[in-house]
N, C-alpha and C positions, 0 to 999 in steps of 0.2 A: 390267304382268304379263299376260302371256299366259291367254285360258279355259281353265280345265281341259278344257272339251270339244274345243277346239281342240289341247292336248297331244297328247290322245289320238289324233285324228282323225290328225294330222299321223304319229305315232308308228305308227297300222295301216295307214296308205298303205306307210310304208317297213319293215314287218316281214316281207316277202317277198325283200326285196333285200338280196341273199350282199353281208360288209361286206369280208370282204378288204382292207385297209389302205384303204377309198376315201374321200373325200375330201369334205366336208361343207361350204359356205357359209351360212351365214345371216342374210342380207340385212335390215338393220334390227332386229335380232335383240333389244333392248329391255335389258330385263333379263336376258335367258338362259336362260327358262325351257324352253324348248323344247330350247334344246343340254344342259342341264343332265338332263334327260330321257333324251337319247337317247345319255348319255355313255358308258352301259353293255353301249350296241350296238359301242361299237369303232371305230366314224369316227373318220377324222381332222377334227376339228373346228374351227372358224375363224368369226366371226362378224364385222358391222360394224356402225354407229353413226351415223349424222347428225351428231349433237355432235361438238364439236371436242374433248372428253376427256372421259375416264372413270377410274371403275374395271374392274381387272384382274376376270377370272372362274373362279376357281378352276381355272388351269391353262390355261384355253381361251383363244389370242388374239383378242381384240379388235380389229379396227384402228375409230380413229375417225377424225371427219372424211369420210366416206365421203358423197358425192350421188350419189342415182341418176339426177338428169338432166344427168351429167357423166359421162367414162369413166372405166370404174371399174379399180381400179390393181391389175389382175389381166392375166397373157396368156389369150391365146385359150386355148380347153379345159384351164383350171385346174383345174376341179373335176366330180366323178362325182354329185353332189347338190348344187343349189340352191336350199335355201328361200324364198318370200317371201311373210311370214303375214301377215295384214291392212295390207296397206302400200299398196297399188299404188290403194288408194280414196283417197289420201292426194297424190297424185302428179296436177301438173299435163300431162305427158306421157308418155303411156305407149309409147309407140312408141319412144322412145330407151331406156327403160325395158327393155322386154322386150327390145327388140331386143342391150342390152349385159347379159342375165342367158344369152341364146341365145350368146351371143361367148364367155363363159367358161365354158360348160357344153359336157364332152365327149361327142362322139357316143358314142347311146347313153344318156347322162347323164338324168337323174331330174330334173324340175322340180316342187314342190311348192309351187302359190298358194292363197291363200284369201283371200275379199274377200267382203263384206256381197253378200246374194246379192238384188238387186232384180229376177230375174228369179221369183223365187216368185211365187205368186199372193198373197198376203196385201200385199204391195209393187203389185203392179199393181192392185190391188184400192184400195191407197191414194194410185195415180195418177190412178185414175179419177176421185175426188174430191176429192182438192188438188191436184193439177197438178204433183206432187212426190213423188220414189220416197221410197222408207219406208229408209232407212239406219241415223240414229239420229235421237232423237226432238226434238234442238232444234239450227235452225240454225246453221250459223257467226253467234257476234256483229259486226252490222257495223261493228265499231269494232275489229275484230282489225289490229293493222298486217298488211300482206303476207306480211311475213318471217317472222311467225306462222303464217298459212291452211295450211300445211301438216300443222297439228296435228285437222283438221277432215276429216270424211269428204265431200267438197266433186267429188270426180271419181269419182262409182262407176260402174263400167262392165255394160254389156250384153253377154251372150256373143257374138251375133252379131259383135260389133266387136270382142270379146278372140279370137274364133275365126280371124277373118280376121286379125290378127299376129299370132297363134301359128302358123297356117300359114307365115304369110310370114317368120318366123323357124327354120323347120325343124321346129317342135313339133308335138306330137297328142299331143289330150286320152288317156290310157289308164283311167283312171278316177276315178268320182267320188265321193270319200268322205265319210265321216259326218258332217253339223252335229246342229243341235237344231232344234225343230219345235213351234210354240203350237198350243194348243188351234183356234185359231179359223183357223190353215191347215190342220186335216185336214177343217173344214167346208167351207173355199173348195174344198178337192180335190176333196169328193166331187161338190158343186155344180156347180162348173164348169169340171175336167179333161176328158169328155171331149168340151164345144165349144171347149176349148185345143185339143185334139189334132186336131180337124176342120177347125179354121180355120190352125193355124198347117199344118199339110197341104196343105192347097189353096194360099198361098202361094206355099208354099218347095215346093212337088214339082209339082202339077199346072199351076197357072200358068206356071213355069219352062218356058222354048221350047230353052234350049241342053242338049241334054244332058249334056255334061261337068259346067254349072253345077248343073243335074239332082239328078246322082250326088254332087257335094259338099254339095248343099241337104239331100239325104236323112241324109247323117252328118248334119247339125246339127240335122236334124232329131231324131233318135235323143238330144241331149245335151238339148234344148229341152222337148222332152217325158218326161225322167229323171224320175221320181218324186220323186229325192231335189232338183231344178233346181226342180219345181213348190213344195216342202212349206217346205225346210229354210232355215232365218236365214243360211245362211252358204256362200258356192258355193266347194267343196274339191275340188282337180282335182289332180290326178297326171301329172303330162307328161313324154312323152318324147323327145329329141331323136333324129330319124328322120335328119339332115340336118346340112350344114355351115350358116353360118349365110345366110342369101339374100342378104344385103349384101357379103357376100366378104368377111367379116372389116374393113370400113370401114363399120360401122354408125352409130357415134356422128357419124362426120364430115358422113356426108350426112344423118342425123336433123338435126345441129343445124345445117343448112344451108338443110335443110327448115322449119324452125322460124322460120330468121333469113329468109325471103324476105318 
């Protein structure tokens, strides 16, 4: 079951966007909490599944059987909205990944992810001294077959590195919205936001010699130093596709090509 904070989060990223018959995916979509949510916005609604079957969702198709590091059984610019809420932490490649949710997402189109946000401070805080981001609080057991680990938050990702394929997929971030926030990261913020803000600065802006790279270091910088990027448990982005997808629509072939070398 889906957080109820993340319900909401996901539900005020999309309460601006006219629904006009448009077109909803939701990528690993669990139980259905989230389309079941939004069924009263008027999307055309559609979700998928990992499992090889299920049950039906009150009207909403299903398809099961669905991998996402396989192509997935949609044409190009199938859909005006695609979700994918806590999954992608979950996922041994993200690059085939993102790269086949940009392939069926139409220009234009809305991309809404959300993933355990190790880019707070309260997670760097607890790099500094175990040597391991703050996800959730007990390891994968190492006695999980393979064909398990998937159920483990075992690939969380850093924006810097989700920043650069989402570019390279035609995406920009357009905003960032609301997780939840402990007590003891509005301490870290006040404490040490702003020698975050000094350091990660002089990096990505002054060090920088090309300036084209310059001018894109300073966007990431702007997302890096978000208040909500520094504070909140959970990193809720809003994307939109600027662009066709930068593989030319032959992403999965050369991701898994890439993979296989």
């Amino acid at each position: 079951m889906a957080a109820p904070f993340l319900i909401t989060a996901v539900t005020d990223l999309l309460a601006d966007i006219p629904v006009n018959g448009k077109s909803l995916l939701d990528v690993s979509c669990k139980e259905g909490d989230i389309l079941q949510a939004l069924k009263p916005r008027g999307f055309l609604l559609r979700g998928t599944n990992f499992e090889p079957e299920g049950p039906s969702l009150d009207g909403i198709p299903i398809d099961y059987g669905v991998d996402l590091l396989k192509r997935l059984p949609y044409n190009d610019a199938s859909f005006d909205v695609v979700l994918l809420i806590e999954v992608v932490e979950h996922l041994e490649n993200h690059r085939i990944a993102l790269s086949e949710l940009a392939r069926i997402l139409k220009p234009g189109g809305v991309l809404i992810l959300t993933t355990p946000n190790i880019m707070r401070l309260n997670s760097r805080f607890h790099f500094f001294w175990s040597g391991y981001h703050k996800t959730k609080r007990r390891f994968i057991p190492f006695d999980t077959p393979l064909s398990e680990a998937h159920q483990y938050h075992n690939y969380p990702m850093d924006l810097p590195v989700l920043y650069y394929l989402l570019r390279q997929n035609g995406l920009e971030i357009e905003r960032v919205g609301k997780s939840r926030v402990k007590t003891f990261s509005w301490l870290l913020f006040f404490l040490l936001a702003p020698l975050v803000a000094v350091y990660t600065w002089y990096f990505l802006y002054l060090r920088e010699k090309d300036k084209e790279q310059r001018r894109e270091n300073l966007r990431l910088c702007s997302w890096l130093l978000h208040p909500r990027l520094l504070l909140e448990d959970n990193l809720v982005l809003r994307l939109r596709k600027v662009a066709g997808n930068a593989d030319g629509g032959k992403s999965f072939s050369r991701c898994e090509s890439a993979s296989g070398a």
